[in-house]
BAROSE-691616 format. One record per residue (C-alpha): z, x, y. Coordinates in steps of 0.25 Angstrom, whole numbers, padded with zeros to 4 digits, always signed. Example, Ala and Ser with C-alpha at 12.3 -4.5 7.8 and 13.67 -1.06 7.14 Angstrom:
<atoms>
+0031+0049-0018+0029+0055-0004
</atoms>
This chain:
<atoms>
-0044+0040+0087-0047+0042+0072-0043+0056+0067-0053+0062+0055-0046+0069+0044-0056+0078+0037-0059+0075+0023-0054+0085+0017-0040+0086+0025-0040+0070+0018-0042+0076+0005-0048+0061+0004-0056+0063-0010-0068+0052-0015-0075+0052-0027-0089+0048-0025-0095+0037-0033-0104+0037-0042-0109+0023-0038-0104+0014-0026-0094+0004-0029-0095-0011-0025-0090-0020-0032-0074-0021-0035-0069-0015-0048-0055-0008-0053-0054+0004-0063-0048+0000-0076-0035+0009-0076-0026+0009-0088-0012+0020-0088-0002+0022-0098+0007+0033-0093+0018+0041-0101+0027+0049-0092+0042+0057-0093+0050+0060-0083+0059+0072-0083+0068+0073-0074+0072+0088-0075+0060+0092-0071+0056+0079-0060+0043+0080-0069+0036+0068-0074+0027+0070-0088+0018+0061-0089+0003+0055-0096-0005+0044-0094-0017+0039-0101-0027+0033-0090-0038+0023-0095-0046+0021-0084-0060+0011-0085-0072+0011-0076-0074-0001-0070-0083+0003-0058-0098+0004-0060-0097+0020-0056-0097+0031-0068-0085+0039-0064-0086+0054-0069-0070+0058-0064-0057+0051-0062-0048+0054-0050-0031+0053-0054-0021+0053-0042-0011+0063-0044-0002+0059-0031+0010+0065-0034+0003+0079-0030+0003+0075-0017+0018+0076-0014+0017+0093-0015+0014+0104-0007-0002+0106-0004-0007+0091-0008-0016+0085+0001-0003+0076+0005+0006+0087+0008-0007+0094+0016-0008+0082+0025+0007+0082+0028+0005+0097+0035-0003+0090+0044+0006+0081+0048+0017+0093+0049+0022+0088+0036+0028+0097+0024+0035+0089+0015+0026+0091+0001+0021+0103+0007+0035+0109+0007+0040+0104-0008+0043+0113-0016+0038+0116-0032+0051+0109-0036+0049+0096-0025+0033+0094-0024+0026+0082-0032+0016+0084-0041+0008+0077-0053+0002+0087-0063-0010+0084-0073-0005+0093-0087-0018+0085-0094-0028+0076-0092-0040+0071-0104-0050+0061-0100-0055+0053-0113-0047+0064-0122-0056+0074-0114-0046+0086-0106-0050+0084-0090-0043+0093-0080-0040+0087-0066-0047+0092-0055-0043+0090-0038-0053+0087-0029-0042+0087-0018-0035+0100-0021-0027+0106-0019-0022+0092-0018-0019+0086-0031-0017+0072-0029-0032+0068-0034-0036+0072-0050-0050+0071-0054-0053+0070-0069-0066+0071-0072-0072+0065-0084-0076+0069-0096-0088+0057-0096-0091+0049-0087-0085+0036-0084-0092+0025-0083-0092+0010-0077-0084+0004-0089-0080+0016-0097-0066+0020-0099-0059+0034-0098-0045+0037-0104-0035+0049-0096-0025+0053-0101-0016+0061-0091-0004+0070-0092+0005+0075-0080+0017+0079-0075+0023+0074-0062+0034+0077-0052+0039+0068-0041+0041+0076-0027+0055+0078-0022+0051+0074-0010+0047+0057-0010+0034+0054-0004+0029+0041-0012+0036+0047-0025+0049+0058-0027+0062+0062-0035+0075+0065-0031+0084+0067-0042+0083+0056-0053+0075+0047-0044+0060+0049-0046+0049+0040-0038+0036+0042-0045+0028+0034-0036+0015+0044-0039+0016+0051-0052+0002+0047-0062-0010+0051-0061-0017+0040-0054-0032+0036-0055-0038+0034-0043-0044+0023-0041-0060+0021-0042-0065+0010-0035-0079+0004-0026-0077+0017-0016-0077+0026-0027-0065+0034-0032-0054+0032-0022-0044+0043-0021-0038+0053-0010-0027+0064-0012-0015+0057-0009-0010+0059+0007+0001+0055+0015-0008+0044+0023-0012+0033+0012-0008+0031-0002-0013+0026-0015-0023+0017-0022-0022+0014-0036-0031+0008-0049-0025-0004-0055-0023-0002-0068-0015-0003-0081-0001+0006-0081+0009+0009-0094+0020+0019-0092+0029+0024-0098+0041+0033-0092+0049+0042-0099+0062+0045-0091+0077+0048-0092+0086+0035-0098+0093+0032-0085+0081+0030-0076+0078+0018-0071+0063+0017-0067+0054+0006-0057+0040+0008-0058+0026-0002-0058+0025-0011-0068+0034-0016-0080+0044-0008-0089+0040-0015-0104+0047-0003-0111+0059+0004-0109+0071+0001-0098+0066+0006-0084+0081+0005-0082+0083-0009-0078+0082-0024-0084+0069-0036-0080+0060-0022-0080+0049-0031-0090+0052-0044-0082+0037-0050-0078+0030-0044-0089+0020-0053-0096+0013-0045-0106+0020-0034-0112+0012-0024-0115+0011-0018-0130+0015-0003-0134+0012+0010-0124+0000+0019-0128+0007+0032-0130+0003+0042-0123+0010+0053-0131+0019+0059-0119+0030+0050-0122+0030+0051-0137+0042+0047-0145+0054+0041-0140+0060+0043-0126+0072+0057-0128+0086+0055-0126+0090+0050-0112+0077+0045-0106+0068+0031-0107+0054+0027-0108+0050+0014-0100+0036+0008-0100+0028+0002-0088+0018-0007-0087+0010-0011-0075-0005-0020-0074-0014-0018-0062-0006-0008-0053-0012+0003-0048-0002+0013-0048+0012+0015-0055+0026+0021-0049+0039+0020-0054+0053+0027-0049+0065+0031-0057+0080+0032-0054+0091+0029-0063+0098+0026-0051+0092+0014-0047+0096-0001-0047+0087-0012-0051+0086-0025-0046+0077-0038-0052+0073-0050-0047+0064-0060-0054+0054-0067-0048+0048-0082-0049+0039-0092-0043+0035-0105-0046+0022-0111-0045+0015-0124-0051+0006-0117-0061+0017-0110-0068+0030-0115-0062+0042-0104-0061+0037-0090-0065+0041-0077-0064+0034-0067-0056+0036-0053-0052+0050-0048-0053+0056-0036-0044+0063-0023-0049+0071-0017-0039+0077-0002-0042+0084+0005-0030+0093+0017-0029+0108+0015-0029+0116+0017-0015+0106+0011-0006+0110-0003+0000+0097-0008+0004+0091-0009-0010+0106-0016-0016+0108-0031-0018+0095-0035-0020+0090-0032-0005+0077-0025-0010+0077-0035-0022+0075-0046-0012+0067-0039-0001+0057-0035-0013+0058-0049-0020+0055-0057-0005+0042-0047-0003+0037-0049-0015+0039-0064-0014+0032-0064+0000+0019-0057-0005+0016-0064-0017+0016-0077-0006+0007-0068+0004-0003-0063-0007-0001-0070-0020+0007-0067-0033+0012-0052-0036+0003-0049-0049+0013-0039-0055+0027-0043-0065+0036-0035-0055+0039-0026-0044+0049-0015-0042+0055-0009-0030+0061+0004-0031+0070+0014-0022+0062+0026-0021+0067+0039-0013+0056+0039-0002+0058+0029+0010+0048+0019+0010+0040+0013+0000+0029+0014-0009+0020+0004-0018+0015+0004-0030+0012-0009-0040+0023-0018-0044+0032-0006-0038+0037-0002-0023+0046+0012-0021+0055+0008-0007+0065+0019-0002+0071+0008+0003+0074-0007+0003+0070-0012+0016+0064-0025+0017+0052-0019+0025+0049-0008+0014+0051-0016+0001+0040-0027+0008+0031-0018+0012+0031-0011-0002+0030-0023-0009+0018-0029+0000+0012-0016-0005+0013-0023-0019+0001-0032-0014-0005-0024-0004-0009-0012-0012-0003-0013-0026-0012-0028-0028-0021-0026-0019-0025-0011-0021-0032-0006-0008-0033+0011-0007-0020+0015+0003-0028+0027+0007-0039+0022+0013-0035+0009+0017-0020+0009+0018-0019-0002+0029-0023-0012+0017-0009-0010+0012+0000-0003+0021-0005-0010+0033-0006-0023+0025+0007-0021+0019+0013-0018+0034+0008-0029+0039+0014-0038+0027+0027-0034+0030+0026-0036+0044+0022-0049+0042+0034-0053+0032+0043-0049+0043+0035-0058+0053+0037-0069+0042+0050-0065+0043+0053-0067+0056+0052-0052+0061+0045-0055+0074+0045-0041+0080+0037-0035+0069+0024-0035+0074+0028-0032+0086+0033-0019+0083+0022-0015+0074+0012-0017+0087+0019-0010+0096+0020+0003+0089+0004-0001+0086+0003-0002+0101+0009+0011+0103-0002+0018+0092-0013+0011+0098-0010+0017+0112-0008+0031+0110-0021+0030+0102-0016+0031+0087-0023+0021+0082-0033+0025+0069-0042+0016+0061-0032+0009+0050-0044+0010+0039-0041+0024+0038-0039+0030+0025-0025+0035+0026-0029+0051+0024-0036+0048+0037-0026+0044+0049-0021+0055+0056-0008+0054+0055+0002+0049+0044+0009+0040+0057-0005+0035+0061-0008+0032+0046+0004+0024+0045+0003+0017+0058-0010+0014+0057-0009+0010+0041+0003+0003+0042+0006-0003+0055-0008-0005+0063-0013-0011+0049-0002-0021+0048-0006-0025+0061-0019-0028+0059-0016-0038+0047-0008-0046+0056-0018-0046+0068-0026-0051+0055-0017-0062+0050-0016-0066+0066-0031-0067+0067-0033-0074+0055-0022-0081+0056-0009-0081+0046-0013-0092+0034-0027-0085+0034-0023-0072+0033-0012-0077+0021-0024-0080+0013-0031-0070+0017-0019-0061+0009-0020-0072-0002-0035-0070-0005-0035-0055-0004-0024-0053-0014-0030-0065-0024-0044-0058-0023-0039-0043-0023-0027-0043-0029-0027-0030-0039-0036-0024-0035-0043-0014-0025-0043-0018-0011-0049-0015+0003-0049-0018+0017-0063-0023+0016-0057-0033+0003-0046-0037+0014-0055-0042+0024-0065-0047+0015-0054-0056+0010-0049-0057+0027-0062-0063+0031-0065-0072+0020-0053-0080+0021-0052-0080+0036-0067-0082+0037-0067-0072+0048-0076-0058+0050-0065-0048+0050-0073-0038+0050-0070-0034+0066-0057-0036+0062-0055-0026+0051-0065-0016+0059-0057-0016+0071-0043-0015+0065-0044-0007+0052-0058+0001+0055-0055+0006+0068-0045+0008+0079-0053-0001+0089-0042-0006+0100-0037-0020+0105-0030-0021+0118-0029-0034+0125-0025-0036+0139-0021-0045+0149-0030-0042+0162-0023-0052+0170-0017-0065+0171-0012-0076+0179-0008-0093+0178-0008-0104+0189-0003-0117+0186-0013-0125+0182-0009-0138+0192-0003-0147+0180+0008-0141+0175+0002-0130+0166-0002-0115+0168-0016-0109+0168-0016-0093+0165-0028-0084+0166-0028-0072+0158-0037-0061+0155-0038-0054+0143-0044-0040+0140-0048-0036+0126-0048-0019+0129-0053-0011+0117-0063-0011+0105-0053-0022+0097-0054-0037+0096-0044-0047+0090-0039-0062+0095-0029-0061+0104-0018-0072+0107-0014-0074+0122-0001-0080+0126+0001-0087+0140+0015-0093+0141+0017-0101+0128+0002-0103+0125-0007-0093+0116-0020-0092+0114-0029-0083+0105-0041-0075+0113-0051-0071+0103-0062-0066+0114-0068-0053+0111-0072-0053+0124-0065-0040+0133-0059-0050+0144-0057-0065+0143-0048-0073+0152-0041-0084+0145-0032-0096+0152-0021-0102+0146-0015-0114+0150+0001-0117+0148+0010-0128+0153+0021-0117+0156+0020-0105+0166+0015-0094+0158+0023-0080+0161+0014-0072+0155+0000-0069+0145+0002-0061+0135-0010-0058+0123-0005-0055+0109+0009-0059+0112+0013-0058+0096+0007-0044+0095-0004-0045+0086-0016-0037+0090-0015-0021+0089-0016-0021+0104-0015-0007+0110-0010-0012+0123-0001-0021+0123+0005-0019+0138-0008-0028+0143-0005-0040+0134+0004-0048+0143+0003-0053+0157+0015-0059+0166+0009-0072+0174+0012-0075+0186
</atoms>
């Protein structure tokens, strides 16, 4: 059953369009950031000059900035959704704890503007409306200043002490795109999209820090050596902006970061941490031996897991793997840092881990193709990456030799489906109804239907499936719709059933077994008769396995009986014995013989 949130409980917030959208365009998107960080305060000064161009064929008359770091605080649309779930944590922080991400100016085209919030009291969405209209091919300059504090308690960003992970802490265009403008307070069920743009920074912080963030250190000393290492073009003098005027004072640095078409920006600070490097190279016929993109690692002192080079390797291994599944990383390097949250979050040509598990560091670096190169909105389609990444990583332990994965994964799926808590995947995050059927469904029934699609397709197919969405999409804004569009083309299949049943709806497959026997067939061999019975609305191929023979059923048909011949006795039939299909009743699937 498919529980319906009101609107305004989502606080889901859409801009109507001028015009409808068709055709595939990207928002020119140019930052140069100057920020401070003072550490007696936890506050972080900062102002950014945005030069955004429209490239859509709509006239826009306001921009929409994400302001995320307002969520992590008592009464944002966040913390009021975790009070439904008997949850208290932002709701409890105090004025000295809480998050939050302050406009002290905004001028648009020189022009003063004041922020306004559709969403309050929430104020994770800004818009700014303009002083003229924009239109298709016009350019508009804003130039922003803000202060910011990191919340005591880690969610996705924090502090503790000298360590500071600002995950969220820019104003952040929204992105505008063919459905319009695309933007939502920021909730604890989905996460971010982004506009690929253009980022310089520079930080201004105390002497001793050493600091891991997106794109390339080409001035100052992040606090470690081979920080410029990949870069091909270095880029000339910073625009001042005027909030770092001057040199650095005594006792503190200013480093400079670049980063190319990434769609957001993170970096963490500690001067505790330890840095690893490791140069990467391939050879090839056109240029022979070259060098590609190399990993930083910067992890916290005292923890085992992340010493002698073990999250080095583990980050090295996944990186190489997914450049063979989708093709070549397009950024100069990727840092993994030691965050304070557990778990892991993404960002372009960066990953935060609270720890160095294997599983973690691959999952967040899969999430360096599926969502930071290929863009799609988490929070309306979050299967696209997190059920995609999911399934990644299952299927690099399967590669592995982990043969219990799956199986694990479908029996706690069997479980969902039969106490009837199953919800349509395609749901926009905001939108489950619960944070554990969110997760369930977003995560692990989504990576289970990318492998019952790489079995229907079969494994080389689908591989090139990957390889053509990621050489035809790859920077840019994705959607389900692109994915199967891509699905179907190179499989020369109509996947629309497919993609209907599994991601639209919650229609339900259950296979059985009515009844089956075998008799010797009077030479030797073994004639079995089963019949199969397809219960409920789904449909999908399924193998049946007789002894030590298999065969594939791909009858829509409600019951079908099916005879297998074996040289062998057969001691039992049992359909989907690898434990494929999303099957909600699985105690049906096997029959004894005798």
């Amino acid at each position: 059953m498919i529980r319906i949130v009101p609107a305004l409980a989502l606080l889901l917030l859409a801009a109507p369009m001028a015009a409808q959208e068709r055709a595939y365009f990207q928002q020119g998107v140019d930052y140069r950031i100057e920020a401070a960080l003072d550490e007696e305060s936890d506050v972080l000064h900062g102002r950014a000059r945005l030069r955004y161009t429209n490239r859509s064929r709509s006239t826009l008359d306001t921009l929409f900035i994400h302001q995320h770091l307002n969520a992590f605080r008592p009464n944002s649309a966040w913390a009021r959704r975790e009070l439904e779930y008997g949850e208290r944590r932002f709701t409890n922080l105090g004025p000295q704890d809480h998050a939050f991400e302050r406009f002290t100016s905004v001028t648009v085209d020189g022009a003063a503007v004041r922020p306004a919030y559709p969403g309050a009291p929430d104020s994770t969405v800004a818009a700014l409306a303009l002083p003229r209209p924009l239109a298709p091919g016009a350019s508009v300059t804003v130039v922003m200043d803000w202060d910011a504090r990191l919340s005591t308690l880690p969610r996705r960003q924090g502090r503790r002490g000298r360590h500071f992970d600002f995950a969220q802490w820019y104003p952040r265009i929204a992105v505008y795109d063919r459905t319009g403008w695309a933007y939502q307070a920021l909730l604890p069920q989905g996460e971010f999209y982004g506009e690929f743009g253009r980022y310089d920074v520079t930080l201004d912080v105390a002497a001793d820090q050493v600091i891991g963030s997106t794109g390339i250190a080409v001035e100052g000393n992040p606090g470690y050596q081979n920080a410029t290492l990949g870069l091909s073009v270095r880029p000339g003098p910073a625009d001042g902006l005027g909030l770092l005027a001057g040199e650095p004072a005594a006792g503190r640095k200013r480093v400079r970061f670049v980063a190319d078409s990434v769609h957001h920006f993170g970096w963490s600070a500690d001067p505790a941490y330890m840095h690893e490097f490791v140069e990467r190279s391939v050879l090839d016929e056109a240029r022979g031996m070259h060098g590609v993109a190399g990993i930083h690692v910067l992890y916290l002192p005292g923890d085992t897991a992340w010493d002698e080079n073990a999250a080095t390797r583990r980050t090295y291994d996944a990186l190489t793997w997914l450049e063979g599944v989708f093709g070549p990383y397009p950024w100069p390097q990727l840092t993994n840092l030691h965050r304070l949250e557990s778990g892991g979050t993404e960002f372009p040509m960066l990953v935060m881990n609270g720890s160095a598990s294997e599983g973690l560091i691959v999952h967040e670096v899969t999430h360096q193709y599926l969502h930071g190169i290929l863009a799609n909105n988490e929070w309306r389609e979050g299967w696209l990456d997190e059920g995609f990444t999911s399934f990644m990583v299952n299927w690099r332990r399967e590669l592995q030799g982990d043969t219990a994965v799956w199986r694990a994964t479908m029996a706690g799926l069997e479980r969902l489906e039969r106490t009837d808590s199953i919800e349509a995947i395609g749901l926009p995050g905001a939108a489950f109804s619960s944070p554990r059927i969110y997760s369930a469904m977003t995560y692990t029934r989504a990576s289970a239907v990318f492998r019952m699609l790489r079995e229907l397709v079969g494994e080389q197919t689908f591989r090139r499936i990957l390889r053509t969405f990621y050489a035809r999409h790859r920077l840019q804004h994705v959607t389900g719709e692109d994915f199967q569009r891509v699905a179907e083309e190179v499989s020369r299949r109509d996947l629309d059933w497919f993609f209907g049943q599994w991601i639209a709806r919650t229609d339900r497959l259950d296979y059985g077994i009515a009844r089956a026997s075998t008799a010797p067939t009077g030479d030797g061999r073994w004639r079995t008769r089963v019949e199969v019975l397809r219960m409920g609305q789904a449909w999908m191929p399924v193998v049946l396995r007789v002894g030590d023979t298999t065969r594939t059923l791909d009858s829509r048909a409600r019951r079908q009986t099916v005879e297998v011949v074996t040289r062998a006795r057969p001691a039992e039939a049992v359909l989907d014995p690898e434990w494929v299909l999303l099957d909600m009743e699985r105690a049906n699937n096997r029959a004894e013989l005798r």
